[in-house]
N, C-alpha and C positions, 0 to 999 in steps of 0.2 A: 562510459563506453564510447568509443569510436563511431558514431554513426555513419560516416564516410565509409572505413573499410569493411564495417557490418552487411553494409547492403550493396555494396558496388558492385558483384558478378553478379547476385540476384535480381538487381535490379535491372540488368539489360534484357535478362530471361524473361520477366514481366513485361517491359517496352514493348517487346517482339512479340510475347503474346497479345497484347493490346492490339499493336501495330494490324495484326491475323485476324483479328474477331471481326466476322461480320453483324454482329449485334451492337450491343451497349454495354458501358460499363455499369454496372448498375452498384451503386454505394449503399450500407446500409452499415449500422453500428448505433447503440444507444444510449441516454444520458450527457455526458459531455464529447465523447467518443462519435455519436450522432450528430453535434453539432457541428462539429470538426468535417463528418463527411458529407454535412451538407454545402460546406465551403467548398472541399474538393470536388462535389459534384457540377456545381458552377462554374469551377474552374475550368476544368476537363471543359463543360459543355462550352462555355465560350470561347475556347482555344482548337477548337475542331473533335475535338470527341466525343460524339453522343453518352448521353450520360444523364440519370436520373436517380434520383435518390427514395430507396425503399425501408421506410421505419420496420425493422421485425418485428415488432409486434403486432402493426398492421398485417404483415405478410403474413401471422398466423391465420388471420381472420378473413384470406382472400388474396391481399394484394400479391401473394406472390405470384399470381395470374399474370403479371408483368414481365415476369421473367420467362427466357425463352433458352433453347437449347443453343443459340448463337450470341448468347451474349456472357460475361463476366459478368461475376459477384465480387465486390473489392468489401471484404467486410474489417471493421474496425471496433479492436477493442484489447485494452491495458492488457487485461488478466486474462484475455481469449477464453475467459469460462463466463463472459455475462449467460446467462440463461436464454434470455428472446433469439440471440444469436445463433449460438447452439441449437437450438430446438429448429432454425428453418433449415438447417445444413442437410438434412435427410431430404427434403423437399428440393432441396437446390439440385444435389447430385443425383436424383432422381430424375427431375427435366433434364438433366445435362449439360448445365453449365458450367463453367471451371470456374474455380474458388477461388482468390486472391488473399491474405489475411495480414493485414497491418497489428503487430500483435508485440507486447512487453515479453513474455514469456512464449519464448520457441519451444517446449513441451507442453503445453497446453493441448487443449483437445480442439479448438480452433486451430493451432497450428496444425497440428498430424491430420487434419482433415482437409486441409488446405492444400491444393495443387502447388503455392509459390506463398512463401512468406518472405515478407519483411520485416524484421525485428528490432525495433529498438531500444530492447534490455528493460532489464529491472530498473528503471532510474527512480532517485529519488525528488521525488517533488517538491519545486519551491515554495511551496505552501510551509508553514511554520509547525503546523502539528501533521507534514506529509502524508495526508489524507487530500488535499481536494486535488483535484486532475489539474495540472499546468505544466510543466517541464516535459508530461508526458504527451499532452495533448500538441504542446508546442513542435515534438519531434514525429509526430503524425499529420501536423499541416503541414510541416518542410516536407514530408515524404511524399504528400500527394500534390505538395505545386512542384516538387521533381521530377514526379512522373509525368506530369502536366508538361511542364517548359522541354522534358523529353519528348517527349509526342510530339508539341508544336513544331521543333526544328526535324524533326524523324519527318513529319509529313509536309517540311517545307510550306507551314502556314505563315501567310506572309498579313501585313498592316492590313492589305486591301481588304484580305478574307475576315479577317477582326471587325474591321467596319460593317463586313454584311454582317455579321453577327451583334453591333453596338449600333443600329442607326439610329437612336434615338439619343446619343451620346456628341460631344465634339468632336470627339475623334471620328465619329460616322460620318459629322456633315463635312468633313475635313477631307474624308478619303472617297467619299460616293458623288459628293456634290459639284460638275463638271463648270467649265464655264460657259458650255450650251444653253445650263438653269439659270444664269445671270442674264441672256441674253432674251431667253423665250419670257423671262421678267420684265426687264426693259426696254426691248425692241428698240433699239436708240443701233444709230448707223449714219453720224454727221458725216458728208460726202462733197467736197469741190475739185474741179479740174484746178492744175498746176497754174493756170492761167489766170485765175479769178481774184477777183481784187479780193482788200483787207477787208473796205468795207463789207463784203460781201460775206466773208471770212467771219464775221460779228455778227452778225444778221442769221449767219447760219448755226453758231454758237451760242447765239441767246434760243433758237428756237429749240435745239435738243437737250440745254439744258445740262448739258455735258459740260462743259469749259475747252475742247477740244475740236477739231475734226479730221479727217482722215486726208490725204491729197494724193489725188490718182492722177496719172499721165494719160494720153486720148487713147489707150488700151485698157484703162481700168484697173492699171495695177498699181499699188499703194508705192508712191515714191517719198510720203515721206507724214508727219504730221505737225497742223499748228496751234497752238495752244492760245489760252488769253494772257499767259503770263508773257509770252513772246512776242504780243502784240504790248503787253504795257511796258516790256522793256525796251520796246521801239520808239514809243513816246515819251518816254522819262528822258530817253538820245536827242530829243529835240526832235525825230522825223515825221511827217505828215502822212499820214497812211492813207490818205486820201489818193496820192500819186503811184502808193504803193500796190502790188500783186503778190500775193501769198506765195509765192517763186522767191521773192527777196527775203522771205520770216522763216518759212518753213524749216521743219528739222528733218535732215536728207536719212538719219539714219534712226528710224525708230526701232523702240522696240515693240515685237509683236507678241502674240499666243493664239494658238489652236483652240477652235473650240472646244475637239476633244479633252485639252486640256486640262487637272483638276485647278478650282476655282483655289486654295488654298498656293498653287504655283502660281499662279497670277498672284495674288499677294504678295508672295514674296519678293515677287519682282518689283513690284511698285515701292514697297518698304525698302528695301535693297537699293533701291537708284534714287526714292526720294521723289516719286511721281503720281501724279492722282488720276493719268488717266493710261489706258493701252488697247491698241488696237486689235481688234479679232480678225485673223487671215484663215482665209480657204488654203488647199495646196500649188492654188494658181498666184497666191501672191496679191489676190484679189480684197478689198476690204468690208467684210459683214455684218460687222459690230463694231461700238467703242464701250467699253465696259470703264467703271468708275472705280476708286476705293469703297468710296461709300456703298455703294451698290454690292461690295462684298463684305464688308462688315454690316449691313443691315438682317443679313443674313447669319449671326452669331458666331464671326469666326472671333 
């Protein structure tokens, strides 16, 4: 069977219903069918659609007290005749929820009780004595990260919204973690006027520890920054930096970043150009911080 052209008008009609519910999706199916919509449920929920997962057999015993007349029931199963299934379908459409049914067989009594089916045929299973659940199961997870990766772009869920939802992940600390949190870490903000000598320039270098500092003009605004590597390629030149003023080393054109900035774009900028340190600017131009590499990778990116 075509599973593409099986479910492709149906499945928009579902999207849209999804899309309308002011509830939850609520998954439920049993045996390997259950296991399946315990993965869809996760999906769904971490990609922006509420979503909880209800064992029928449980729900005989109570839990269907979860369900509400504003949400969907997405139930799953092969033969759409399991028993547990069947038996809370009177209870479902009785609160008032609409039924969904991921089903092998579109006559089934799951299906004709179903508001929207999805069907994906009688297939035969890669199992060898085609008895255990796999080809079937496998075309019931495609269905429901379909409906999922639909939803996500229907509701315009972007990286950002994923991280509220993974912050305990790389990807969270990647997307939520600003360069404000590098800096309320380090409080480091090496600072000399244009005028100040090298030695001064070393002195102010060894004390934040940074390899850096920032160099402002008598208004305070960042004109430019100087490094220790820029001071050791001055000496390697034979020059005596004793005579010298950080005016003569400095680098006129740095590059900066916003605090609001996320802490994962400052990396990249440093990896990108080959540099271990970058200036943090206000919107006056002003300089607030000097943030490290290390200082962002200590923090597991």
């Amino acid at each position: 069977m075509n599973l593409i052209a099986g479910v492709n008008q149906e499945m928009s009609k579902i999207i849209e219903v999804i899309l309308e519910c002011k509830g939850r999706v609520i998954v439920t199916g049993v045996g390997k069918s259950g296991i399946i919509g315990r993965k869809i449920t996760a999906t769904l929920a971490s990609t922006g659609t509420p979503s909880l997962f209800l064992h029928p057999a449980e729900g005989l015993h109570g839990d269907l007290g979860m369900v509400t007349d504003s949400d969907i029931v997405l139930a799953l199963s092969k033969s759409g005749e399991s028993n547990e299934v069947i038996n809370i379908i009177p209870s479902i459409k009785r609160i008032g929820a609409k039924l969904i049914a991921f089903v092998g067989n579109e006559h089934s009594t799951l299906a004709n009780k179903a508001d929207h089916i999805l069907c994906i045929g009688m297939v035969k299973e890669a199992c060898p004595l085609g008895l255990a659940p796999t080809t079937s199961t496998t075309l019931m997870l495609t269905l429901g990260d379909a409906v999922a990766i639909a939803l996500l772009k229907a509701r315009n869920f972007t990286s950002e919204d994923f991280a509220v939802y993974h912050p305990g992940g790389s990807l969270g600390r990647r997307l939520l973690i600003t360069v404000n949190t590098i800096i309320e870490i380090t409080k480091k903000n090496p600072i000399l006027n244009k005028m100040s000598t090298v030695e001064e320039a070393i002195f102010n270098m060894t004390e934040s520890g940074v390899g850096a500092t920032s160099i402002i003009d008598n208004n305070g605004k960042l004109v430019g920054i100087i490094t220790d590597g820029d001071i050791r390629r001055s000496l390697a030149k034979g020059q005596s930096f004793i005579n010298l003023t950080v005016e003569d080393l400095y680098n006129r054109n740095p590059h900066t970043i916003k605090q609001e900035s996320l802490a994962v774009e400052a990396l990249n900028i440093m990896e990108n150009l080959k540099i271990n340190v970058l200036p943090v600017v206000n919107d006056l131009n002003e300089p607030i911080a000097m943030i490290h590499l290390h200082d962002i990778t200590r923090l597991g990116f």
